[in-house]
C-alpha positions as CSV (number, residue, x, y, z in Angstrom):
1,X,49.1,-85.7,143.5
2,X,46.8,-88.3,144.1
3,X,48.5,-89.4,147.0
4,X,48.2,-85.5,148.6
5,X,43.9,-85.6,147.1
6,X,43.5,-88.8,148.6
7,X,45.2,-87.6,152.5
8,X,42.8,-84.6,152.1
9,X,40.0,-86.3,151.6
10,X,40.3,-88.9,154.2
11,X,40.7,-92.1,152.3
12,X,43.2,-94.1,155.2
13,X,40.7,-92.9,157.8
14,X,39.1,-95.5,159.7
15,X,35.2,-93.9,159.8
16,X,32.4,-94.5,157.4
17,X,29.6,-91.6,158.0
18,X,25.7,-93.0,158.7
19,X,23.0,-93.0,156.3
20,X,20.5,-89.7,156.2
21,X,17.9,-90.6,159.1
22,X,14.1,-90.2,158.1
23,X,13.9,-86.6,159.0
24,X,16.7,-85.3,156.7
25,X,15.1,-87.2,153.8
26,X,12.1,-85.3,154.6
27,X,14.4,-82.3,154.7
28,X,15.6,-82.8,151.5
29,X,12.5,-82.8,149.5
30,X,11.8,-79.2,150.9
31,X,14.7,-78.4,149.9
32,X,14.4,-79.7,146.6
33,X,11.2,-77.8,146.2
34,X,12.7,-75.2,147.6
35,X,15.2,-74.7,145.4
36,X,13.3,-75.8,142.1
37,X,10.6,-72.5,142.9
38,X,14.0,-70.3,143.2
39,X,15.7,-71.4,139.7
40,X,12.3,-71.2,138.0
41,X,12.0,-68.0,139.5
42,X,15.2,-66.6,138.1
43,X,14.5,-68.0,134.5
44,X,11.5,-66.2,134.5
45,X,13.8,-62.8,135.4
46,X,16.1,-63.5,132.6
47,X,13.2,-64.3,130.4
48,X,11.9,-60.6,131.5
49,X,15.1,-59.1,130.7
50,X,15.4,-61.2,127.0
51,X,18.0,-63.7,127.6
52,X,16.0,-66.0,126.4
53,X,15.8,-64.5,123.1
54,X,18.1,-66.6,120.6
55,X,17.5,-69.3,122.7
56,X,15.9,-72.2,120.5
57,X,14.6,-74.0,123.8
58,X,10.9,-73.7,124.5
59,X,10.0,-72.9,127.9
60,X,8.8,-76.7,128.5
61,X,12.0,-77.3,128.0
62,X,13.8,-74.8,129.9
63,X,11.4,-75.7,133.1
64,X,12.4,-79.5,132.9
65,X,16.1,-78.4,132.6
66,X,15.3,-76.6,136.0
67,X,13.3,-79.7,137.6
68,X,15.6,-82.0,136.8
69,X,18.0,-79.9,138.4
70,X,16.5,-79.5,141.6
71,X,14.8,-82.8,142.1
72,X,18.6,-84.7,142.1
73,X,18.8,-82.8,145.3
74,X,16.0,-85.2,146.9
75,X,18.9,-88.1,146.9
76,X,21.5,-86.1,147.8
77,X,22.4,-87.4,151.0
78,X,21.5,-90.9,150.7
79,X,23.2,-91.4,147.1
80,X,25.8,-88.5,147.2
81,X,28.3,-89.9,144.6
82,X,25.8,-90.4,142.0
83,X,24.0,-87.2,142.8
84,X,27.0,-85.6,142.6
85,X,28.1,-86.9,139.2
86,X,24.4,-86.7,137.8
87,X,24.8,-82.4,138.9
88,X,27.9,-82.1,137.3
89,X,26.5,-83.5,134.1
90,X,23.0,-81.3,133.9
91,X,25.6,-78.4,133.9
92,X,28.1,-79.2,131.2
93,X,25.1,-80.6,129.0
94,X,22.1,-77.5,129.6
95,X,25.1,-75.3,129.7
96,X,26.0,-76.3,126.4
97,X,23.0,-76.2,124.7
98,X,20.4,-74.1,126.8
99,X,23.3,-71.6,128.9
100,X,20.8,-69.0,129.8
101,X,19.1,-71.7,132.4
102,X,22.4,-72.8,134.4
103,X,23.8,-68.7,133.9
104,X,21.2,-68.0,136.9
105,X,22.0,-68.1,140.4
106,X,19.8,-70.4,142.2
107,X,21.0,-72.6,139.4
108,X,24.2,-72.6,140.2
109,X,24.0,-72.8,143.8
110,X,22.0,-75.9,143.0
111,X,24.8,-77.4,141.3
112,X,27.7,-76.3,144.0
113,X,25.0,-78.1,146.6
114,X,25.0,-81.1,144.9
115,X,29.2,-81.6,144.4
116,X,29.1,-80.1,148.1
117,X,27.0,-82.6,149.5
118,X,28.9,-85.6,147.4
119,X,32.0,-84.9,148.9
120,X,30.4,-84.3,152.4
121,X,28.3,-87.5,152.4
122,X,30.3,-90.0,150.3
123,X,31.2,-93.4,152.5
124,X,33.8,-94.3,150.1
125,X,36.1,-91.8,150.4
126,X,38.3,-93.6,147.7
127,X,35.2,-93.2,145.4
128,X,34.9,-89.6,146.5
129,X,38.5,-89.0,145.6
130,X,38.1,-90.4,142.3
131,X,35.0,-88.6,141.9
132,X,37.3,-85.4,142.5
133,X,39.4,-86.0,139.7
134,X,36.7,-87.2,136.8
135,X,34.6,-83.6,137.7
136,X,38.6,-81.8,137.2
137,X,38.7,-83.6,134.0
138,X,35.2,-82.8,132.5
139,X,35.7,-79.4,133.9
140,X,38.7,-78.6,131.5
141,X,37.0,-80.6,128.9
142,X,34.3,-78.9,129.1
143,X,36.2,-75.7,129.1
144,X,38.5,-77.0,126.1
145,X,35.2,-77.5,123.8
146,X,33.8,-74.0,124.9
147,X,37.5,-72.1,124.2
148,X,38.5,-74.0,121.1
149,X,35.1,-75.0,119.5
150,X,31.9,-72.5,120.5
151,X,31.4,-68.7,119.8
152,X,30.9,-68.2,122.8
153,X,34.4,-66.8,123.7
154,X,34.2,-64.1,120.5
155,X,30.9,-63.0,121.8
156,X,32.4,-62.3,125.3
157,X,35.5,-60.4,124.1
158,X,34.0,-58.6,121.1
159,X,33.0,-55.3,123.0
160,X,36.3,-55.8,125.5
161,X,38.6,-56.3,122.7
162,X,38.0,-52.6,121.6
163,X,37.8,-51.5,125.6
164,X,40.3,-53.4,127.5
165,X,42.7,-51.8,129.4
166,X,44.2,-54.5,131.2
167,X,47.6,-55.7,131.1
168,X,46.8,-59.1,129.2
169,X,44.7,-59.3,125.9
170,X,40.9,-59.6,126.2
171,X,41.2,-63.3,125.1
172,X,43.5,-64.4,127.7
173,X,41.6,-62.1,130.2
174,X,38.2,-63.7,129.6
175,X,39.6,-67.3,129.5
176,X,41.1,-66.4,132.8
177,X,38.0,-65.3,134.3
178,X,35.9,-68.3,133.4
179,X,39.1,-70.6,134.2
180,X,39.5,-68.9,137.8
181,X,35.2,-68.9,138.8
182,X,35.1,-72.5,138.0
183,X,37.8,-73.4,140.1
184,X,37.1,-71.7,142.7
185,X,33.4,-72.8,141.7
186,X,34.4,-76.5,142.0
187,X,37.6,-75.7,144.8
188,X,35.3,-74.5,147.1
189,X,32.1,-77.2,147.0
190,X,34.7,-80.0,147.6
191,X,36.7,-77.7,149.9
192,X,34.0,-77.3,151.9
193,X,32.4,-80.6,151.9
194,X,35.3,-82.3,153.1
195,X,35.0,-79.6,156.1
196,X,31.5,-80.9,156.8
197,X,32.5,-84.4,156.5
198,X,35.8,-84.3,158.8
199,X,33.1,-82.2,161.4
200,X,30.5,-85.3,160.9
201,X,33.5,-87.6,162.0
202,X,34.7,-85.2,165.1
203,X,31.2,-85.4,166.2
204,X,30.7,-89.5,165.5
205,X,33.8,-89.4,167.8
206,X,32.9,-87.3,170.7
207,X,29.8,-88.9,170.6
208,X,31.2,-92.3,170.7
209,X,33.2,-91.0,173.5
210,X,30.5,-89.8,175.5
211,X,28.6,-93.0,174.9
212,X,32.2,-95.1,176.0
213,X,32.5,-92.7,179.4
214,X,29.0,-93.4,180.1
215,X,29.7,-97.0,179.8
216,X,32.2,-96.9,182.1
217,X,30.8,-94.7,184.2
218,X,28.3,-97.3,184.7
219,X,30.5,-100.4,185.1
220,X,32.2,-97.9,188.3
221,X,29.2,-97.5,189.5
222,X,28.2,-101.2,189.6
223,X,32.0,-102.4,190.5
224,X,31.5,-99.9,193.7
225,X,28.1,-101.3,194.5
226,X,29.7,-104.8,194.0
227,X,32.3,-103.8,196.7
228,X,30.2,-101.6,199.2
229,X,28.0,-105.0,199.3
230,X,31.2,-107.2,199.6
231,X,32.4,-105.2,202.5
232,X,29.3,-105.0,204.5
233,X,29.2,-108.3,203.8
234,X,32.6,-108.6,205.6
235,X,31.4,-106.3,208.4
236,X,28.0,-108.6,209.1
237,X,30.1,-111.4,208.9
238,X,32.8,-110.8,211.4
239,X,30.7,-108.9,213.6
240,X,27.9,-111.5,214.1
241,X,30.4,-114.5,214.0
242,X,32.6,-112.9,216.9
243,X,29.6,-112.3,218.9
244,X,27.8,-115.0,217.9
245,X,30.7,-117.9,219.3
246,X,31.4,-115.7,222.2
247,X,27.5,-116.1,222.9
248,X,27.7,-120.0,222.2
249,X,30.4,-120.6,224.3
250,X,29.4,-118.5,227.5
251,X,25.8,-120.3,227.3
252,X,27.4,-123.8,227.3
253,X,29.9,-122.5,230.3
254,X,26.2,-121.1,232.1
255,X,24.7,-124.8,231.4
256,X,27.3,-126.9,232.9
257,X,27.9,-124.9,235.8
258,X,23.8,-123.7,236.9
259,X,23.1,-126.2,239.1
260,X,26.5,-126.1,240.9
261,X,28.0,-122.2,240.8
262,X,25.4,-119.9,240.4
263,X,28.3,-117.3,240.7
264,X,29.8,-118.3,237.2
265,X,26.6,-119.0,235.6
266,X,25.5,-115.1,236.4
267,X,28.8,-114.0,234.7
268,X,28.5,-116.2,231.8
269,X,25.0,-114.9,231.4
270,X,25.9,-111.5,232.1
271,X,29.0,-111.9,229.1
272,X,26.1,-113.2,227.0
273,X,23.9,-110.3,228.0
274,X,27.0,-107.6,227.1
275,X,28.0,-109.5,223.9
276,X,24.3,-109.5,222.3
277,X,24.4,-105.6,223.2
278,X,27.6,-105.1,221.1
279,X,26.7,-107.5,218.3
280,X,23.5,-105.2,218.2
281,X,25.0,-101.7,218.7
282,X,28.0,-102.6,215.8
283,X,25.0,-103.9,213.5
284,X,23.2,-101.0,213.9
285,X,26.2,-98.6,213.4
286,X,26.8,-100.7,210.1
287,X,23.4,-100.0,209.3
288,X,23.4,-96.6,209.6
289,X,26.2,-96.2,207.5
290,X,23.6,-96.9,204.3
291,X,20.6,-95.0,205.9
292,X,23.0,-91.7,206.2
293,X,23.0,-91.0,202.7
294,X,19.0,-91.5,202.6
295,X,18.6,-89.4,205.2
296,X,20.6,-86.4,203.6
297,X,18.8,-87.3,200.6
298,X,15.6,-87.1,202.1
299,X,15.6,-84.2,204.9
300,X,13.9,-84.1,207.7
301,X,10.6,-85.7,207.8
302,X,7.0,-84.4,208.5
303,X,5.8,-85.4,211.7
304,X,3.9,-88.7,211.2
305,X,5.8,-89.4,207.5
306,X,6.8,-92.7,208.2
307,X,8.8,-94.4,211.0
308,X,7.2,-95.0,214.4
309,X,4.0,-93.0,215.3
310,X,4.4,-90.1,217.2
311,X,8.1,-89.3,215.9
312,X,9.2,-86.1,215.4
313,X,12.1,-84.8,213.2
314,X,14.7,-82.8,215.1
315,X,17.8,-84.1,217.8
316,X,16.4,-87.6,218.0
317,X,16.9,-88.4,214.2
318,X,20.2,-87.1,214.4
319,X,20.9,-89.4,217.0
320,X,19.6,-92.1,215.6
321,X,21.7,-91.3,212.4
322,X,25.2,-90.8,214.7
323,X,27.6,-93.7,215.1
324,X,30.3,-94.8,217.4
325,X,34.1,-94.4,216.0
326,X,34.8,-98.0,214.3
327,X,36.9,-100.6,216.7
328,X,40.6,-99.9,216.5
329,X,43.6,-101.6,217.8
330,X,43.0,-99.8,221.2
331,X,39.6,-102.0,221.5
332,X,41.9,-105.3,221.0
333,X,42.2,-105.8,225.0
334,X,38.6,-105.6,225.2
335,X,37.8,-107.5,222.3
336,X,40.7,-110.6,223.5
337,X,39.3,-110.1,227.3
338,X,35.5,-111.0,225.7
339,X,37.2,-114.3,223.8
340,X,38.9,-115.6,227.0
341,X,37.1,-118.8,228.6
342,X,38.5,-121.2,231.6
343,X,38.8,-123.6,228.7
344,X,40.8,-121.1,226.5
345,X,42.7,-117.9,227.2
346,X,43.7,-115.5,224.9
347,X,46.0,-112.8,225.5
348,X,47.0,-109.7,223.7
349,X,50.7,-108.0,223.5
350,X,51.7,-105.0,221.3
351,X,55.0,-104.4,220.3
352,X,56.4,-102.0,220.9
353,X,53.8,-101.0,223.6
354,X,53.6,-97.4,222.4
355,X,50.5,-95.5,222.5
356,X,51.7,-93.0,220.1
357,X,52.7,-95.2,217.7
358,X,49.5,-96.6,217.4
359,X,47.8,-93.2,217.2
360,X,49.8,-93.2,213.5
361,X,48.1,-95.7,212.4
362,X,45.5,-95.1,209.9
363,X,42.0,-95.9,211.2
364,X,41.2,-98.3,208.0
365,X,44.0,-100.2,208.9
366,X,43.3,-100.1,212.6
367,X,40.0,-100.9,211.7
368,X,40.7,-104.2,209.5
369,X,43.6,-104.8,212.0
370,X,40.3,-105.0,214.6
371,X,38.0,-107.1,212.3
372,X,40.7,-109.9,211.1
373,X,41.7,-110.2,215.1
374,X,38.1,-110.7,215.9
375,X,37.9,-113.5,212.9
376,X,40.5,-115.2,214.0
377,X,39.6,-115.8,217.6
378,X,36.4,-116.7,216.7
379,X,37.7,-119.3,214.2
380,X,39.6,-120.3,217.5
381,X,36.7,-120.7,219.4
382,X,34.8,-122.7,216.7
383,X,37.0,-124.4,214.8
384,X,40.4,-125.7,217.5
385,X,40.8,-127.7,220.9
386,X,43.4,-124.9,221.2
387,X,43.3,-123.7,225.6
388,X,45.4,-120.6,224.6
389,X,46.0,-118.3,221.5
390,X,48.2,-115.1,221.7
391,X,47.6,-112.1,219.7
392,X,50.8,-110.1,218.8
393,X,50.6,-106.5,217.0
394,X,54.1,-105.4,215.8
395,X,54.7,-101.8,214.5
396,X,57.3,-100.5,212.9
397,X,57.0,-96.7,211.5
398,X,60.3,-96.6,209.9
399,X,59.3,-99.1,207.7
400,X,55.5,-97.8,207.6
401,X,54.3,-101.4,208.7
402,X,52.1,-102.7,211.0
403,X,51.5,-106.7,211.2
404,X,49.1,-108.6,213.4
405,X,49.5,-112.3,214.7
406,X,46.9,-115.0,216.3
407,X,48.6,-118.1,217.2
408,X,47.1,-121.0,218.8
409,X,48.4,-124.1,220.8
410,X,45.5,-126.9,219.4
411,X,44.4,-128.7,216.6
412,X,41.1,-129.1,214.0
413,X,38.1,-129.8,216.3
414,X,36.1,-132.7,214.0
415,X,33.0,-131.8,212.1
416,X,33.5,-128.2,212.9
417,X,35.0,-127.4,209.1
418,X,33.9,-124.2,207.7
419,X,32.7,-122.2,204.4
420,X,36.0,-120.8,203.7
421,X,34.3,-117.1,203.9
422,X,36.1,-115.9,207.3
423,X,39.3,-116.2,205.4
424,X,38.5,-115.4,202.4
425,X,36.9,-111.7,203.8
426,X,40.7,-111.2,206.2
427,X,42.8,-112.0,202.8
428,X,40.2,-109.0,201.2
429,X,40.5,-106.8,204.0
430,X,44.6,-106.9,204.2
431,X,44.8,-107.0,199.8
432,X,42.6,-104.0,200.0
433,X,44.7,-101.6,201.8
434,X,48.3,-102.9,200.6
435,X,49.1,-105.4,202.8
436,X,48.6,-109.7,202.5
437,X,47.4,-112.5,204.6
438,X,49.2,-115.9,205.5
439,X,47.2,-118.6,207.4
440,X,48.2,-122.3,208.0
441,X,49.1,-125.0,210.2
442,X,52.0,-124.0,212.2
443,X,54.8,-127.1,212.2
444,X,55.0,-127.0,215.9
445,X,51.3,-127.9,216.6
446,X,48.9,-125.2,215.9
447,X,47.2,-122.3,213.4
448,X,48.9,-119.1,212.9
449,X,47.0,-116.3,211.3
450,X,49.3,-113.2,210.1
451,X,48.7,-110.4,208.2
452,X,50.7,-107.2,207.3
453,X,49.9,-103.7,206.0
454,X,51.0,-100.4,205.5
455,X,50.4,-97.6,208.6
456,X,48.8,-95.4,206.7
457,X,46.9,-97.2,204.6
458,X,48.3,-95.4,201.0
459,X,48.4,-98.9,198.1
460,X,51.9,-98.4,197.0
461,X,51.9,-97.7,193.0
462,X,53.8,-100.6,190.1
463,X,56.8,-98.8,189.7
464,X,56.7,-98.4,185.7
465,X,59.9,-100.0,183.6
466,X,61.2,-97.8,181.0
């Protein structure tokens, strides 16, 4: 039984309801007041109608009966146990010696508000349980004096003893009667403050939820801005550092050859003059991948609302806001042809050399196919003596791989050691989408760069073990 009182009431759950804030303790002085004008209201209707007649209780004493009442209900929520216990006693003890008083209504609601509200409100709900069972017992006590010691029982059934018509005697009907309110009396406060309290936990728990969501909503939100900055990072990095060597090294070709072949000295500008253009037109396509959103944000602009006097909204901001299609793996020959020097060729084969294979190729892959190539040679160009490196880009659809290779033929140029940040940003790129990254000394002479991902770019899923 206990056991079964105890599950009801929630004693093994894991929640312990809040304090009353500042306003509801506000709210329960009005309501105290509220409820202290209503009972003293209804004893002065029974005092109208005589039932106040026999009653040895002066009226001084029937209005503190009714203030003490109502005033318990001001610490209702923050000391609900005591409150509780405190209610349960003004009724057994007025009801005992001034009955007309707790016989009104607002009386007794103020009583079922109080056992309501200790059952609702408890932290303990241990206490609460035990609470339960002592207001059971005094209950049938109290009933047990009332039956077997008071009056009060022959003064109920004295008229329905000689008009009953019931199928039990008048006794046994009355008993039943007062038995059956209580119960349902008492049944139905803690019935339905253990309603309110298991509705106060649902609600601590959605809230709690909501609050948890939002916290994750926010770590997302920074974990993607985390990674959008990474990967432009990425982007700036390969795209300047490409351009950037190819620059360097077509300047010192122009230098040692000015004064001898003007010839080779215009081309080596004129790659100079071709590779700052790129470099500037890939920036500026990176760029306008974070102005796009501002624009769409934004709309158009009034004429003269920022930018460059004179603008005007219309074609030319959608132009400026258009990009060219990232590099792919059909920019490779272009992008190997700009990396070939006299000092150091580089050459390009893919395998096999099928257009329409490479068309299945997803264009994230494609385009980190594109960015870790470019890396590469220009870690060539920096950082080896090498005077050839071959790029190699195998396909295979059966097996939904693609794998890209730069191998060169020299060694570790001295004092030319870098960051570590080229290859950190490949092995990003290729664990991004699926695929892996190997880089090293080759035991032959030389530095091979590989790396390997899926053709369409899906991250295979952990199988799960049952």
């Amino acid at each position: 039984m206990l056991s079964r009182l105890e599950q009801l009431l929630g004693v093994e759950e894991d929640w312990e309801r809040p304090g009353p804030s500042r306003p509801e303790r506000v709210a329960d002085v009005w309501i105290a007041a509220a409820f202290f004008a209503l009972a003293a209201l209804g004893s002065e209707l029974l005092r109208s109608v005589g039932a106040f007649a026999e009653s040895s209780a002066g009226v001084a004493e029937q209005y503190a009966a009714v203030g003490s009442a109502a005033v318990l209900l001001v610490w209702r929520r923050s000391h609900p146990v005591a409150v509780a216990l405190a209610a349960t006693a003004h009724l057994l003890i007025v009801g005992s010696m001034v009955p007309p008083v707790v016989s009104s209504l607002p009386m007794q609601v103020i009583y079922f508000f109080a056992i309501y509200t200790g059952v609702a409100w408890a932290k303990d709900r241990r206490v609460a349980a035990y609470v339960v069972i002592g207001l059971t017992v005094a209950l049938f006590a109290w009933l047990t004096w009332f039956f077997a010691l008071s009056t009060g029982i022959s003064e109920l059934t004295g008229e329905a003893a000689e008009e009953g018509e019931g199928p039990v005697p008048a006794v046994v009907g009355v008993a039943g009667w007062v038995i059956v309110n209580n119960l349902l009396y008492f049944g139905g406060a803690v019935l339905l403050g253990q309603v309110a309290w298991r509705a106060a936990r649902r609600t601590a728990e959605v809230v709690d939820q909501a609050r948890t969501i939002s916290a994750q909503t926010q770590r997302l939100r920074d974990q993607a801005i985390v990674a959008e900055r990474l990967r432009i990072a990425r982007e700036l990095h390969d795209v300047v550092a490409h351009h950037i060597s190819v620059m360097g090294v077509q300047a010192t070709a122009a230098r040692r050859v000015l004064d001898t072949d003007h010839e080779s000295a215009a081309e080596a500008l004129q790659a100079i003059e071709g590779s700052s253009r790129d470099a500037v037109a890939q920036m500026r396509d990176l760029l306008g991948t974070l102005r796009t959103g501002e624009v769409e944000a934004d709309g158009p602009r009034e004429p003269g609302a920022g930018g460059t006097a004179g603008e005007l909204p219309g074609p030319g901001l959608e132009e400026r806001v258009d990009r060219s299609p990232q590099p792919g793996l059909a920019d490779l020959p272009d992008l190997v042809a700009q990396a070939s020097t006299p000092a150091c060729v580089a050459t390009v084969r893919l395998l096999p050399d099928d257009q329409h294979a490479v068309s299945g190729v997803a264009a994230p892959v494609q385009l980190s196919a594109y960015r870790i190539v470019q890396e590469a040679l220009a870690n060539v160009r920096r950082h080896s003596t090498a005077g050839a490196v071959r790029v190699v880009v195998r396909l295979d659809p059966e097996a939904n791989r693609l794998e890209v290779e730069v191998v060169d033929s020299g060694s570790p140029r001295r004092g030319t050691s870098g960051t570590g940040l080229g290859q950190l940003g490949m092995a990003e790129r290729a664990r991004h989408l699926g695929g892996g990254l190997e880089v090293g000394v080759r035991p032959g002479g030389g530095y091979r760069v590989r790396a390997w991902f899926p053709m369409d770019g899906v991250v295979p899923q952990p199988v799960a073990r049952t």
